[in-house]
C-alpha positions as CSV (number, residue, x, y, z in Angstrom):
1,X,0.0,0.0,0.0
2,X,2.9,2.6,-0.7
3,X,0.9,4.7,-2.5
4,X,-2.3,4.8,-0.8
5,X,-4.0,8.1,0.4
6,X,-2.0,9.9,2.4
7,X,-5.5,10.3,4.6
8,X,-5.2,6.6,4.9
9,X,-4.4,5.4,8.3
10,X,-2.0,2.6,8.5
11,X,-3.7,-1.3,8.9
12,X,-2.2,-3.6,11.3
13,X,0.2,-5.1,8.7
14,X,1.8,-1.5,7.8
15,X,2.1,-0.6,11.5
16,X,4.2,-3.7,11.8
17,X,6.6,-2.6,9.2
18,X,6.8,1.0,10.1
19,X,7.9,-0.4,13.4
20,X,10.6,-3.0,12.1
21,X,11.6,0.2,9.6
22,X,12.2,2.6,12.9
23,X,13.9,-0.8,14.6
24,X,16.5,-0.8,11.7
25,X,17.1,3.1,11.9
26,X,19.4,2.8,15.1
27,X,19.7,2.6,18.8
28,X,18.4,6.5,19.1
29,X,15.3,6.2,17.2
30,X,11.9,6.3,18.7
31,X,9.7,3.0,18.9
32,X,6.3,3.0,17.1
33,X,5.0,3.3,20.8
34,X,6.9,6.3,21.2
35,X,5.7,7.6,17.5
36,X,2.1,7.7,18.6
37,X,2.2,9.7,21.8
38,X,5.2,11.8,20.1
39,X,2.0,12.9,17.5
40,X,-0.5,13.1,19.8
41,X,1.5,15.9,21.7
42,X,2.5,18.0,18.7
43,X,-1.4,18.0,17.4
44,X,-2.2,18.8,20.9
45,X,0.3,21.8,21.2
46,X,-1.0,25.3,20.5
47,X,1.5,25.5,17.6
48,X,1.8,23.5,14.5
49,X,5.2,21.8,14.0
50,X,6.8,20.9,10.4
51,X,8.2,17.7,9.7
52,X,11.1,18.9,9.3
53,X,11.0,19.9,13.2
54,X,9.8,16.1,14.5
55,X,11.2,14.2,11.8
56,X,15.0,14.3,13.3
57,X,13.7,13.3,16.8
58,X,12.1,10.2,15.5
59,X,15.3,9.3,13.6
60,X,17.4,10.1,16.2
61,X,21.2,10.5,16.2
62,X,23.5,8.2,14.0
63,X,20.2,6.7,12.3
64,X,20.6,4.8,9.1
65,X,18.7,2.9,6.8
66,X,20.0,0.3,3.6
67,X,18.9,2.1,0.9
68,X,16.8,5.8,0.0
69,X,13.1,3.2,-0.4
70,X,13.3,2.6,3.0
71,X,13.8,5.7,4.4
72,X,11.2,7.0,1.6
73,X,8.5,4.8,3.1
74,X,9.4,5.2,6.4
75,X,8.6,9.1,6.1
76,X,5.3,7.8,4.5
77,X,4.4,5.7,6.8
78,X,5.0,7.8,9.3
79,X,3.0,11.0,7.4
80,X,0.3,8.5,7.1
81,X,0.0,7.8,10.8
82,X,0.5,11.5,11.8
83,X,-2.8,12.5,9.8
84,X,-4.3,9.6,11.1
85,X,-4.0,10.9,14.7
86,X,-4.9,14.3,13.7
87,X,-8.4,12.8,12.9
88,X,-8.4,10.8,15.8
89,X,-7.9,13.1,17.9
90,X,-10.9,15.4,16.5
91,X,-12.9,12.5,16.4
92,X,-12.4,12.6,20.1
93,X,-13.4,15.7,20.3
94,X,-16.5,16.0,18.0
95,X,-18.1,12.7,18.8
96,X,-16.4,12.2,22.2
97,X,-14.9,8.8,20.9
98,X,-11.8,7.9,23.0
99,X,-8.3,7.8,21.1
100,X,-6.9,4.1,21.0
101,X,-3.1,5.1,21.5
102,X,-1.0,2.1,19.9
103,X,0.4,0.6,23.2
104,X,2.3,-2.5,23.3
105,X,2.3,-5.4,25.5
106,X,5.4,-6.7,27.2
107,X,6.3,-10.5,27.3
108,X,3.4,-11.4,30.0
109,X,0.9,-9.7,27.7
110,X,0.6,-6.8,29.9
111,X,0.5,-2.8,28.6
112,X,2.6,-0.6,30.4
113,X,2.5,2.3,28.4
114,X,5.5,3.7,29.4
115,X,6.7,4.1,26.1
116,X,3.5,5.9,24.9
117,X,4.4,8.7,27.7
118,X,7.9,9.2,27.0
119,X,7.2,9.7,23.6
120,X,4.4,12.5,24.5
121,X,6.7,14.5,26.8
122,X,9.0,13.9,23.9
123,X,6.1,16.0,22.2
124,X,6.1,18.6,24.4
125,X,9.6,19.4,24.5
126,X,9.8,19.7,20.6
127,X,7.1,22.5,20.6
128,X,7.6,23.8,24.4
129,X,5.5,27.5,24.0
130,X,2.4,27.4,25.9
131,X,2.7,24.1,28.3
132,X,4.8,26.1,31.1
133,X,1.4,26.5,32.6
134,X,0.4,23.0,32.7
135,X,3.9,21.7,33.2
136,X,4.1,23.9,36.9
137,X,0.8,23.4,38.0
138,X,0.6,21.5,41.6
139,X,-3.3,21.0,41.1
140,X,-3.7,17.2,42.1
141,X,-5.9,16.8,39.0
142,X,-3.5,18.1,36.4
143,X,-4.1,16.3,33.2
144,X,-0.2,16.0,33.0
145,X,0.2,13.6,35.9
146,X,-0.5,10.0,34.5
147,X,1.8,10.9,31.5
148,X,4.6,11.8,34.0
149,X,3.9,8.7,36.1
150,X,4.4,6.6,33.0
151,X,7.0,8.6,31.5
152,X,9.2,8.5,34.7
153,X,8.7,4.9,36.2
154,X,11.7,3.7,35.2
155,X,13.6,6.3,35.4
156,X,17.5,5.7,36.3
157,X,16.8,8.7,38.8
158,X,15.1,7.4,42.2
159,X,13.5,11.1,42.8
160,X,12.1,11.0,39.6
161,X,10.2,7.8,39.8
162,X,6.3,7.4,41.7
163,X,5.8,4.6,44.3
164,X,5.7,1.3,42.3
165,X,2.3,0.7,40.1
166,X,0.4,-2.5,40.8
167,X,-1.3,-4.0,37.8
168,X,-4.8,-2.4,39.2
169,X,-3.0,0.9,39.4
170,X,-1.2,0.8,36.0
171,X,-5.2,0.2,34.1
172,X,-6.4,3.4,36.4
173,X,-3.2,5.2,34.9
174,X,-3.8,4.1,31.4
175,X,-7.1,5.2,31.8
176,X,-6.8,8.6,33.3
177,X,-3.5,9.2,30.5
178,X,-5.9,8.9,27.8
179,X,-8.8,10.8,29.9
180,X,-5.9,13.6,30.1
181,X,-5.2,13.8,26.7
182,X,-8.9,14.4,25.8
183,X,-8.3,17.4,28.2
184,X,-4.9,18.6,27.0
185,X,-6.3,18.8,23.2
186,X,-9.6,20.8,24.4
187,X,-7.0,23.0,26.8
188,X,-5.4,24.4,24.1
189,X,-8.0,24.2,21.1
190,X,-8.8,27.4,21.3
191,X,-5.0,28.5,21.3
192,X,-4.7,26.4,17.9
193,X,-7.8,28.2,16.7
194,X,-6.8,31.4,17.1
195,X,-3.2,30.8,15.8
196,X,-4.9,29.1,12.9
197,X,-7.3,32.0,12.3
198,X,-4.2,34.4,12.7
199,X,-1.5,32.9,9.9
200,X,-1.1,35.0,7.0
201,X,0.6,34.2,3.9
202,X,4.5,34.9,4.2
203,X,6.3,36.3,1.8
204,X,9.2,34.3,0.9
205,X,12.6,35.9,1.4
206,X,14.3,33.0,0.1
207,X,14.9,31.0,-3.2
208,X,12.1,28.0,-2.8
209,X,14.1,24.9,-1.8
210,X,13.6,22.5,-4.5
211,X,12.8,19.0,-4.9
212,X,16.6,17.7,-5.3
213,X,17.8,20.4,-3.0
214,X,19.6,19.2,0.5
215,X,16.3,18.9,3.0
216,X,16.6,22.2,5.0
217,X,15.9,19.5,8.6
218,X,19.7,18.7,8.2
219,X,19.2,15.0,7.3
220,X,21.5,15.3,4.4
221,X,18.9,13.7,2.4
222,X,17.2,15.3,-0.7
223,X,14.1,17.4,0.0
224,X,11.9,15.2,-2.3
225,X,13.0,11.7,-0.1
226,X,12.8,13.2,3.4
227,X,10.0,16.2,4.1
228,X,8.9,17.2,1.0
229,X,7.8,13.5,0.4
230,X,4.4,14.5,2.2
231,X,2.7,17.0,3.5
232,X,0.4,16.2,7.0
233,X,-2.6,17.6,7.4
234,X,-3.1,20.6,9.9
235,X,-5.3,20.3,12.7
């Protein structure tokens, strides 16, 4: 299905290969786990972020791949997915249907999720403006909590880590993660409205970077093969 719609979320068989694709890419790259919740922040934020701002983050440092078709569909699978989550996440909002993050299970057949939340805060630290007063709130019901929970259970860093999760715990916390991010996205809706409503054309002072030009995100990979191969959807 390389050239399906790029509206086309990815079935079961292409979310196995995206994830084997980002397994081959090196050491630093994101898991598919990590993927999802990366998206869901950045459609959450208040500002829209280019591929060629989150693309780099997924790859990670050092990331390779055998030939230019791989990493070719790897940045259209991974297009793919992003507009998929875009309208999941809207669906969420317009008919209150609850986003299915794609969560893994470990070798007992448990989620844990952990994965999901790094990836978010991953999220929020590409596109940072706005979330300071989210991220320093001390209100016990901050939508934030869960994902910092999950995000920080195994962290190397003793202080950094919540008391150890039992298995009835870690379904609350999956549950009230995905509850948050239902609040998160309404939180700053009408931040991305506005800023949406407020983007005017801009003049370009710049020759237009062409399609066999060096891709302006630094990954020394044509323009055309990297993030000029799609273009997501805005939310």
């Amino acid at each position: 299905m390389q050239n399906a719609p790029l509206n086309q979320p990815l079935a079961d068989e292409e979310l196995d290969q995206l994830d084997a694709l980002l397994a081959q890419i090196g050491p630093n790259s994101m898991t598919l786990e990590m993927v999802d919740g990366y998206f869901a922040a950045l459609l959450c934020s208040p500002e829209l972020v280019q591929p060629s701002g989150w693309l780099p983050r997924i790859w990670g440092e050092g990331y390779s791949l055998e030939s230019e078709e791989q990493f070719t569909l790897a940045t259209t699978l991974l297009m793919r997915h992003w507009n998929a989550v875009a309208a999941s996440l809207r669906a969420m909002q317009d008919s209150e249907t609850p986003y299915q993050p794609v969560v893994q299970e470990d070798d007992d057949g448990v989620i844990l999720g952990n994965d999901w939340a790094m990836g978010f805060l991953e999220g929020i630290d590409t596109s940072p403006a706005g979330w300071d007063e989210l991220l320093d709130s001390d209100d016990p019901e901050n939508p934030l909590i869960p994902f910092m929970i999950l995000a920080y259970e195994n962290d190397p860093d003793p202080e950094m880590r919540a008391k150890e999760i039992s298995p009835e715990e870690r379904e609350f916390v999956l549950g009230a993660m995905i509850d948050g991010l239902e609040a998160v996205y309404n939180y700053f809706e009408p931040m991305r409205q506005a800023g949406s409503a407020s983007r005017e054309p801009v003049r370009r002072s710049e020759p237009k970077t062409g399609r066999n030009d060096p891709c302006s995100c630094g990954s020394g990979r044509k323009y055309k093969q990297c993030c000029g191969a799609a273009t997501p959807t805005q939310h």
